[in-house]
KEMI-218647 format. One record per residue: residue number from 1; x, y, z of N, C-alpha, C in turn. Coordinates in Angstrom, 3 decimals, decimal comma. Layout:
N
     i     n.east    n.north       n.up    ca.east   ca.north      ca.up     c.east    c.north       c.up
   NUM          X          Y          Z          X          Y          Z          X          Y          Z
...
//
This chain:
123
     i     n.east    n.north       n.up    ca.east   ca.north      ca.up     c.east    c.north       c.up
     1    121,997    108,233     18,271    122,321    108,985     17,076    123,258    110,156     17,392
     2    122,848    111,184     18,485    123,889    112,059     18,706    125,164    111,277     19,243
     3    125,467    110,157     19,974    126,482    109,815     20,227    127,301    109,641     19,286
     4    126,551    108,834     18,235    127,725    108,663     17,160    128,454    110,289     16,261
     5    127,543    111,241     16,474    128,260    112,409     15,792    129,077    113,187     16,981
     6    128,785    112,912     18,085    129,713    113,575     19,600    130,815    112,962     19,240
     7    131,010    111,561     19,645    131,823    110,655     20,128    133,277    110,833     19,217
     8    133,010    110,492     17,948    134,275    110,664     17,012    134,752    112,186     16,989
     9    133,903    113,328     16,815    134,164    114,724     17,524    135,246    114,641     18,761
    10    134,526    114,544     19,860    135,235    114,399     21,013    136,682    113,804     20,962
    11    136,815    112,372     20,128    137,743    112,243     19,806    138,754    112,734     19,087
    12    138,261    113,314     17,730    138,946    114,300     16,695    139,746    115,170     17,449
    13    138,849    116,032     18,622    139,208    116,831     19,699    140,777    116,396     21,034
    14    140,298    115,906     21,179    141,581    115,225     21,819    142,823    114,618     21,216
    15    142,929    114,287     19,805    143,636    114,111     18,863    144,564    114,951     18,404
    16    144,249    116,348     18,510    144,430    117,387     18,193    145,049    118,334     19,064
    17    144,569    117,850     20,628    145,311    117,910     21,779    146,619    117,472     22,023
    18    146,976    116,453     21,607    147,818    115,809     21,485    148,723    116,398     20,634
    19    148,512    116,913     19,296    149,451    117,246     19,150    150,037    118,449     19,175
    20    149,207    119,576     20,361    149,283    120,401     20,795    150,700    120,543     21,805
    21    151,331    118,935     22,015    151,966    118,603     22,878    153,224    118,857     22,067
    22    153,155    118,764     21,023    154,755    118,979     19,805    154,992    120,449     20,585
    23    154,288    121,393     20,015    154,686    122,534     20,246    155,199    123,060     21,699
    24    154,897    122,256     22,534    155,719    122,050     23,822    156,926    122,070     24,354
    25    157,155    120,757     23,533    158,334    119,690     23,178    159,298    120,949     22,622
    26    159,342    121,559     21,476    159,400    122,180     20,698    160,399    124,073     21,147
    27    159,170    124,342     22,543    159,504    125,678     23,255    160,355    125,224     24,589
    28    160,978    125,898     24,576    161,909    126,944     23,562    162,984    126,075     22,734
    29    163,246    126,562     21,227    163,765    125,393     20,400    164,745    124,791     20,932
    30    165,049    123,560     20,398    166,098    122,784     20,784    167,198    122,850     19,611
    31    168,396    122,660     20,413    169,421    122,750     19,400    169,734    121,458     18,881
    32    169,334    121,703     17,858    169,850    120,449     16,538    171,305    119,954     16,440
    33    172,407    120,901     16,679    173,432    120,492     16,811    174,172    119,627     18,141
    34    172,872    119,300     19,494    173,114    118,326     20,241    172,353    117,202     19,766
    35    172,317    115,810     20,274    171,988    114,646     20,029    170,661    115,109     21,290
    36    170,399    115,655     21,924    169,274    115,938     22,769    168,583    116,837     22,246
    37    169,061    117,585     21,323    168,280    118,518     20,615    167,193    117,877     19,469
    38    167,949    116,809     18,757    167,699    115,734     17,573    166,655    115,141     18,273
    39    166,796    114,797     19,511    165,964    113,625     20,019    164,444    114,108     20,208
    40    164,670    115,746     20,657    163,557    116,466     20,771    162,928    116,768     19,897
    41    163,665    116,909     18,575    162,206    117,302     17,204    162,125    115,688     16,979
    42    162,797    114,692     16,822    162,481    113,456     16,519    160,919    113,241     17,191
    43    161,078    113,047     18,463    160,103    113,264     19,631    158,511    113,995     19,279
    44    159,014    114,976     19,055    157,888    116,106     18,714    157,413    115,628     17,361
    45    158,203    115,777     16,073    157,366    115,328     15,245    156,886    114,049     15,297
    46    157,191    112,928     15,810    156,469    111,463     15,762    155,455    112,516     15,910
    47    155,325    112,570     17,823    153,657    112,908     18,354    152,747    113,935     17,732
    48    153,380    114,628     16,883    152,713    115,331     15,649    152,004    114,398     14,627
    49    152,963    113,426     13,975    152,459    112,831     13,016    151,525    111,597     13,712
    50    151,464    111,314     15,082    150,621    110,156     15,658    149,193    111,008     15,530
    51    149,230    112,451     16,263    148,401    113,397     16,443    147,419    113,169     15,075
    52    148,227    113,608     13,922    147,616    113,508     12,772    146,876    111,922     12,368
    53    147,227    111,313     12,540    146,870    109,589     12,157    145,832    109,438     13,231
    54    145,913    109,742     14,336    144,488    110,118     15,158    143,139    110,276     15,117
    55    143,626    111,785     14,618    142,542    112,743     13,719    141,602    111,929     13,138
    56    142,746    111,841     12,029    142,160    111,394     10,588    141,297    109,794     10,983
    57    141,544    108,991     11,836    140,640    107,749     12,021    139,616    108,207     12,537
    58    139,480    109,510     13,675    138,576    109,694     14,153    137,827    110,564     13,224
    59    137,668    111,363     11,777    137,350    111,759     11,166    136,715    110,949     10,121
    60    137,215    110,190     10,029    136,734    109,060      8,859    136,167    107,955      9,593
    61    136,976    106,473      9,397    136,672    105,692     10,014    135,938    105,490     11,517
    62    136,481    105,831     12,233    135,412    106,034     13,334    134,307    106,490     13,420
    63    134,053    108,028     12,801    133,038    108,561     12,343    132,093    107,803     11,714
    64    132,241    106,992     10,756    131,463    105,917     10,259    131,315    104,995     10,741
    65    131,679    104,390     11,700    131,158    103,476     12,687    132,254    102,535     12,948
    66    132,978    102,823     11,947    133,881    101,115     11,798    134,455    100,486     13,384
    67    134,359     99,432     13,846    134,686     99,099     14,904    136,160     99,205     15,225
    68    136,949     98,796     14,234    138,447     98,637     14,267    139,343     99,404     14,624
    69    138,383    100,746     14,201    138,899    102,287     14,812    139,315    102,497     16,152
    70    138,264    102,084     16,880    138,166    102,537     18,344    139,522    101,708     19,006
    71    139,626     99,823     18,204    140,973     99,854     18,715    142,205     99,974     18,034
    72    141,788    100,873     17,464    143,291    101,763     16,811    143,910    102,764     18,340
    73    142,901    103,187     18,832    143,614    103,967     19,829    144,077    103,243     21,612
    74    143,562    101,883     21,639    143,786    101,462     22,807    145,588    101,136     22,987
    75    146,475    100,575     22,135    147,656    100,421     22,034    148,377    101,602     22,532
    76    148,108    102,894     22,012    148,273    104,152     21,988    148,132    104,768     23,177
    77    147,237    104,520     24,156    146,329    105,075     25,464    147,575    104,135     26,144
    78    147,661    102,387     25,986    148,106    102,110     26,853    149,922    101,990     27,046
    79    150,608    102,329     25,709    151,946    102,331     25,491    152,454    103,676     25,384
    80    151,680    104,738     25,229    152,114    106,019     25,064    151,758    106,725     25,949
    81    150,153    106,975     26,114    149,639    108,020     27,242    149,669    107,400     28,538
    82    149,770    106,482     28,939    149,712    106,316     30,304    150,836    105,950     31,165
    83    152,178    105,322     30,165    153,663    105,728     30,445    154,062    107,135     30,846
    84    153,769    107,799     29,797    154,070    109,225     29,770    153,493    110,254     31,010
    85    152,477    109,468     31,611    151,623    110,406     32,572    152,582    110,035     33,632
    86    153,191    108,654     33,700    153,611    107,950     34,953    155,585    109,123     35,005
    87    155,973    108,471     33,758    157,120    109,392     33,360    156,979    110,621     34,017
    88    156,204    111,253     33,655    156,346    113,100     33,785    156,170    112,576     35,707
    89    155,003    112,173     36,125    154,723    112,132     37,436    156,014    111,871     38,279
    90    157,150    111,046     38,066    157,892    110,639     38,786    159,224    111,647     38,339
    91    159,111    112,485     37,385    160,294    112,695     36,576    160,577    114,665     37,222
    92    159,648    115,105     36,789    159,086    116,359     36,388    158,953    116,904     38,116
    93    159,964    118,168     37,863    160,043    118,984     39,581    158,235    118,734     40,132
    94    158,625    118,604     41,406    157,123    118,871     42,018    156,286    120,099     41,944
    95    157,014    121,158     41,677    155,823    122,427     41,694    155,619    122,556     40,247
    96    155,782    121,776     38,830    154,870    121,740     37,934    154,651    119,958     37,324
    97    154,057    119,794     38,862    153,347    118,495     38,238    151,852    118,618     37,831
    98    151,752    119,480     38,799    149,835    119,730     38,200    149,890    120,139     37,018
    99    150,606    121,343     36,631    150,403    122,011     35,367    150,961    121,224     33,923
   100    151,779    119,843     34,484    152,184    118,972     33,423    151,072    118,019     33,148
   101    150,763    117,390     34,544    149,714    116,107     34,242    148,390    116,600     33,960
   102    147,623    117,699     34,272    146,505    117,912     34,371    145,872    117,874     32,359
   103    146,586    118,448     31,881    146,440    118,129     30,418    146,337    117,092     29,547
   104    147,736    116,467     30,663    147,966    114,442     29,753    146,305    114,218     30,367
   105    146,029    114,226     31,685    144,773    113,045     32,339    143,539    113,572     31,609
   106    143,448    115,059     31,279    142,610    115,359     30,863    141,919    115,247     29,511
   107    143,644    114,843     28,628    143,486    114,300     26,824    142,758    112,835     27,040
   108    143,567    112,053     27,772    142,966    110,860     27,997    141,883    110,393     28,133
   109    141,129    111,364     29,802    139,819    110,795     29,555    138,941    111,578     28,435
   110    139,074    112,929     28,023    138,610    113,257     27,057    138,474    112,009     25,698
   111    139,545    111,686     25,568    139,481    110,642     24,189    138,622    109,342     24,468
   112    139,014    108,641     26,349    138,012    107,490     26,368    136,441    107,989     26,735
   113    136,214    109,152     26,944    134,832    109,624     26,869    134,308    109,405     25,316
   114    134,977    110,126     24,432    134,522    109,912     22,822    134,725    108,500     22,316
   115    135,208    107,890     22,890    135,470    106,497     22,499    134,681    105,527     22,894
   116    134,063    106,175     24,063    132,923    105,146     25,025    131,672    105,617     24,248
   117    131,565    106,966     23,471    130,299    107,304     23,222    130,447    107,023     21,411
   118    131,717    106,900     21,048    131,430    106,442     19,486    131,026    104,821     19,887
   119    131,458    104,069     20,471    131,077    102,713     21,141    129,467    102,419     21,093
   120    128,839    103,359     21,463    127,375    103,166     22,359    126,918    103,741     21,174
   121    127,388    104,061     20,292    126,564    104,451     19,080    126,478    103,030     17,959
   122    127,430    102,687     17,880    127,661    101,218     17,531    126,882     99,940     18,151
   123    126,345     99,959     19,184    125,766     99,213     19,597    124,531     98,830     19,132
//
């Protein structure tokens, strides 16, 4: 019983993390008048508006048990967050790789923790 009210929480939580990542993207602004600037709010708002579509399954639907939810986010974990961890890892100077990845690994398992425990509530 508490799993099922943790689990979609936990998730909501990490959802929200995520799109903590816009405002990132974001600092210090990008100039709109380059095509790299464009690419960067393009960028930022998707993972804003994914952020939001997140949420909201893990607020509703998940929250209520629905199974379909949970793989709403596996596509997501495996085409977005775990590229992106690999990206930054190989991409991103070495003296802020900790302070880049430690957040991505930490949204992640945060979300498959709430996802394993909205799961086990379902069972």
């Amino acid at each position: 019983m508490i799993a099922r009210k943790i689990g979609p929480l936990v998730v909501a939580v990490a959802s929200l993390g995520l799109g903590s990542a816009s405002l990132a993207i974001l600092r210090p602004a990008p100039d709109l008048t380059t095509a790299v600037g464009r690419h960067l709010m393009a960028g930022a708002l998707a993972n804003a508006a994914l952020a939001f579509i997140l949420f909201i399954i893990a607020i509703g639907p998940l929250r209520r048990g629905e199974s379909w939810a949970r793989w709403a986010y596996v596509p997501i974990i495996a085409f977005y967050g775990v590229p992106m961890i690999f990206i930054d890892a190989t991409h991103v100077a070495h003296d802020r790789v900790p302070r880049t990845l430690a957040p991505q690994i930490a949204g992640i398992t945060l979300l498959i923790v709430g996802l394993a425990l909205a799961r086990r509530s379902q069972s």
